[in-house]
C-alpha positions in Angstrom: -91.2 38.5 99.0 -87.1 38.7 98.5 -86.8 38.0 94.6 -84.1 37.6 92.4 -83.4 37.7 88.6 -80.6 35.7 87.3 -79.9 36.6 83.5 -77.6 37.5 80.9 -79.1 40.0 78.9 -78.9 43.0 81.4 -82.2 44.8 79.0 -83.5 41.3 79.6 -83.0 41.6 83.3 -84.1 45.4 83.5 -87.6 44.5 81.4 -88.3 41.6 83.6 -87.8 43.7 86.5 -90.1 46.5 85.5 -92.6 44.0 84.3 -92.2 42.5 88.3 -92.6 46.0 89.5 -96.1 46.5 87.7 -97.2 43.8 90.1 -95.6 45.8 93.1 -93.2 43.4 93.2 -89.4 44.9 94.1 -86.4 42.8 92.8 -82.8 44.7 93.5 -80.5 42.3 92.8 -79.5 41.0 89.2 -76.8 38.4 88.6 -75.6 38.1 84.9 -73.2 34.7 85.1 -73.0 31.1 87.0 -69.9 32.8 88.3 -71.3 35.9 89.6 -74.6 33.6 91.1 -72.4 31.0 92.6 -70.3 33.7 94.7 -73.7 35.8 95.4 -75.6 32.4 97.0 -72.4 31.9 99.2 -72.7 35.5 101.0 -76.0 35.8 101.1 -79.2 34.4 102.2 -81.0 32.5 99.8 -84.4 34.5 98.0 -88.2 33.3 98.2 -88.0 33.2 94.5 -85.5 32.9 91.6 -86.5 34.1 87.6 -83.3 32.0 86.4 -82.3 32.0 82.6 -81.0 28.8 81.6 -78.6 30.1 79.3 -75.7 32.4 81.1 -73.0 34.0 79.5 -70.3 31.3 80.9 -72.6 28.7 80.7 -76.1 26.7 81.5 -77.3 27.8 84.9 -77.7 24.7 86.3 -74.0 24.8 86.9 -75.3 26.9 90.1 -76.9 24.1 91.6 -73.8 21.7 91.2 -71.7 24.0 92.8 -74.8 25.7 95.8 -77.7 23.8 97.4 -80.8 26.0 96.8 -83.5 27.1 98.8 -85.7 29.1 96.6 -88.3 28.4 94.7 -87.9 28.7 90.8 -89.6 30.5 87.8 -87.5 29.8 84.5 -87.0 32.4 81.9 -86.1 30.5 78.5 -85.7 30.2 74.4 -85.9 26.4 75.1 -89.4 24.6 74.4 -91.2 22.9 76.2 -89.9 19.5 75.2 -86.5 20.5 76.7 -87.9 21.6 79.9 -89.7 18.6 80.3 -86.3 16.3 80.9 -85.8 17.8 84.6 -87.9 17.8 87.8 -87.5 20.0 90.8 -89.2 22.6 92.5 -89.9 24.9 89.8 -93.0 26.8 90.3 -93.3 27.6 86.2 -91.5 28.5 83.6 -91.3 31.4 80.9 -91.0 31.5 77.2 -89.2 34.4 76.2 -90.4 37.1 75.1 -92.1 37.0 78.2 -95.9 38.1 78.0 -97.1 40.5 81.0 -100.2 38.2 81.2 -97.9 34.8 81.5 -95.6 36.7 84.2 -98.9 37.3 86.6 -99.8 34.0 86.1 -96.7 32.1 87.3 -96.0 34.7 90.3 -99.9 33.9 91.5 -99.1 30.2 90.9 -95.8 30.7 93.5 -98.1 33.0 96.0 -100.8 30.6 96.1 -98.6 27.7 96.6 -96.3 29.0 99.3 -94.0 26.3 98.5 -91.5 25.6 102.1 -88.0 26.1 101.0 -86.7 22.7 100.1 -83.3 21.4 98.1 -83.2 21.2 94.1 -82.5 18.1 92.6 -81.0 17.5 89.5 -80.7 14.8 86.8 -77.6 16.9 85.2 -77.0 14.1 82.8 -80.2 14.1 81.2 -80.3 17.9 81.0 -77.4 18.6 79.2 -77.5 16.0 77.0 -81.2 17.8 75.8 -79.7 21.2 76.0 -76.2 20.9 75.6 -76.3 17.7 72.2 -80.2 17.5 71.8 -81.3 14.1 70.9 -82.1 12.9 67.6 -85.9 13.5 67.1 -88.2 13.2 64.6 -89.8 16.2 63.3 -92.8 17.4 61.3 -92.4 16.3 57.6 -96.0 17.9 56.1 -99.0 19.4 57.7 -102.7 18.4 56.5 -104.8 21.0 55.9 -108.9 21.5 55.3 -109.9 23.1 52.3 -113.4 22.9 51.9 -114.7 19.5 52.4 -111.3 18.1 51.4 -107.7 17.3 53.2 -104.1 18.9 51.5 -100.9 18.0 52.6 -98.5 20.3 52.8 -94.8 19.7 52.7 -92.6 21.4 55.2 -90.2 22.7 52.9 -93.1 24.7 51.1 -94.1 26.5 54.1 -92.3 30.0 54.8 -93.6 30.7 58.0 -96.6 29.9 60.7 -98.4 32.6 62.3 -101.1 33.6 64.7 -104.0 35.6 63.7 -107.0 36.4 65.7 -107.1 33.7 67.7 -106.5 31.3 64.7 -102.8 29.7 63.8 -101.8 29.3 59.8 -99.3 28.4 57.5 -98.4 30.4 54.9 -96.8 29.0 51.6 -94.5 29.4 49.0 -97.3 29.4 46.6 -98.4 32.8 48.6 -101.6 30.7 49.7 -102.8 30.8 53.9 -103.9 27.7 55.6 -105.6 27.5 59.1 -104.2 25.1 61.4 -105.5 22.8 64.1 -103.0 23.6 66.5 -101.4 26.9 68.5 -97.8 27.7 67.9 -96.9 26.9 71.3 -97.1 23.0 70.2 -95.3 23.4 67.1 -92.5 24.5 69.1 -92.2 20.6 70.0 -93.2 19.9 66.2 -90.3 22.1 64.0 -86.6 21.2 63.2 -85.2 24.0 65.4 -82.6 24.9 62.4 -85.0 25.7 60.1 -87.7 27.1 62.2 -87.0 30.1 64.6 -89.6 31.9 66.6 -88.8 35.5 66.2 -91.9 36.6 68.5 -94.7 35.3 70.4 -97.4 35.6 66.7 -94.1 33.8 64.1 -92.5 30.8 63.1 -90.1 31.8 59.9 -88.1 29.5 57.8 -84.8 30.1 57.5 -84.6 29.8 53.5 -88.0 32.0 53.1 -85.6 35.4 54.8 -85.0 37.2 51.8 -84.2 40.8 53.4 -83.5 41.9 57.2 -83.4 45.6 58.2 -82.8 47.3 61.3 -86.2 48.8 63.1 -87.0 50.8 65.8 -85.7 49.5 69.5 -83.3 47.4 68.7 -85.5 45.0 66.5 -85.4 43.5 63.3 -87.7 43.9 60.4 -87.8 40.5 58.4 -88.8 40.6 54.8 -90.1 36.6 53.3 -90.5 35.5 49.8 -94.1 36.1 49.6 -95.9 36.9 52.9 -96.4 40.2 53.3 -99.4 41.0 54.7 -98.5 42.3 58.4 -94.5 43.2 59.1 -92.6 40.5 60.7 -90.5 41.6 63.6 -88.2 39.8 65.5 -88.5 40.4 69.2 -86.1 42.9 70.7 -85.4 39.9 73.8 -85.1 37.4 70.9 -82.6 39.7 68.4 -79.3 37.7 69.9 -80.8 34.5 69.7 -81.8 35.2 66.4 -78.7 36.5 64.8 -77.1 33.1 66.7 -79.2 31.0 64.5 -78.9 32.8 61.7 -75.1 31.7 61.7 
């Protein structure tokens, strides 16, 4: 199988490639820019398979495919949610949330083997993607969650939460109050569900609130260590594949 990765961050690009090479899969070349892919695609022959960020350095990757026809089959790497994704169609085998999980990486590349998709032309609505990535659309957002407690129903306001979290198996709230609330839902969904600048995922187990961040510290690999108002009871780390995004919100 001839793969490439197509990504900006080149630790990005060199974890996704050892990640590929755990499933004996080889991937030797790396393109970091629309610029650099375009000129690659036009002196070489096209791969089986493409893990394409969205986000270059010079701009949205999708820029390649105005400018080359592809042949290859695509798995997307991505910050974006699902919502976003959602506004395109073409052959796109699956796509990635980043940090990408090992387990979610074996999952799409046995999708693509068991598929053997034919090599076929990707077609875009360009207008309708950018206007979702480039000037999302006005959308309405959660307001207040309703919790159980006991045999009765709380609502919650959004401004009181500080952060949402996953914990064996179960996804909560956590308050200003310093109180924990279990939620009928995963954190996945409430990626479609948060106002994106107030809510950041720093890592695949937190949501934090932007006005809850009362200390950051630098930790070990290039991470972050976040310190909230109140919640305290496991440290909250910001992904080392999610620091740039997160410092890029942040301002």
């Amino acid at each position: 199988m001839n793969i490439i990765i197509i990504e900006d961050e080149k630790p990005s690009a060199r974890r996704l490639q050892r990640m590929l090479q755990k499933l004996d899969l080889t991937t030797d070349v790396m393109l970091h820019s629309v610029e650099e892919s375009i000129n690659w695609f036009q002196n070489n022959d096209h791969p089986d398979l493409i893990f394409l960020d969205i986000q270059l350095s010079d701009g949205l990757s999708f820029e390649i495919f105005e400018a080359i026809e592809i042949k290859s089959a695509i798995i997307f790497t991505t910050a974006y949610d699902e919502y976003a994704l959602k506004a395109f169609k073409l052959n796109s085998i699956d796509y990635l949330l980043k940090p990408i999980d090992e387990d979610d990486l074996a999952s799409a590349v046995k999708k693509y083997q068991e598929r053997a998709p034919q090599k076929q032309a990707v077609t875009l609505d360009f207008n309708d993607i950018k206007k979702l990535l480039v000037n999302p659309i006005d959308r309405e957002y959660k307001k207040r969650f309703s919790v159980k407690v006991g045999q009765h129903l709380k609502l919650i306001n959004i401004d009181d939460i500080e952060c949402f979290y996953s914990e064996n198996k179960g996804t909560y709230l956590h308050t200003t109050e310093g109180r924990n609330y279990l939620l009928d839902t995963t954190l996945d969904n409430l990626e479609n569900e948060l106002e994106p600048q107030t809510f950041f995922r720093i890592n695949r187990k937190f949501f934090v609130n932007i006005n809850a961040i009362k200390d950051m510290v630098s930790y070990t690999n290039s991470r972050l260590q976040i310190k909230l108002n109140s919640y305290n009871e496991q440290e909250v780390i910001v992904a080392r594949e999610r620091v740039k995004d997160f410092k890029g919100w942040l301002e």
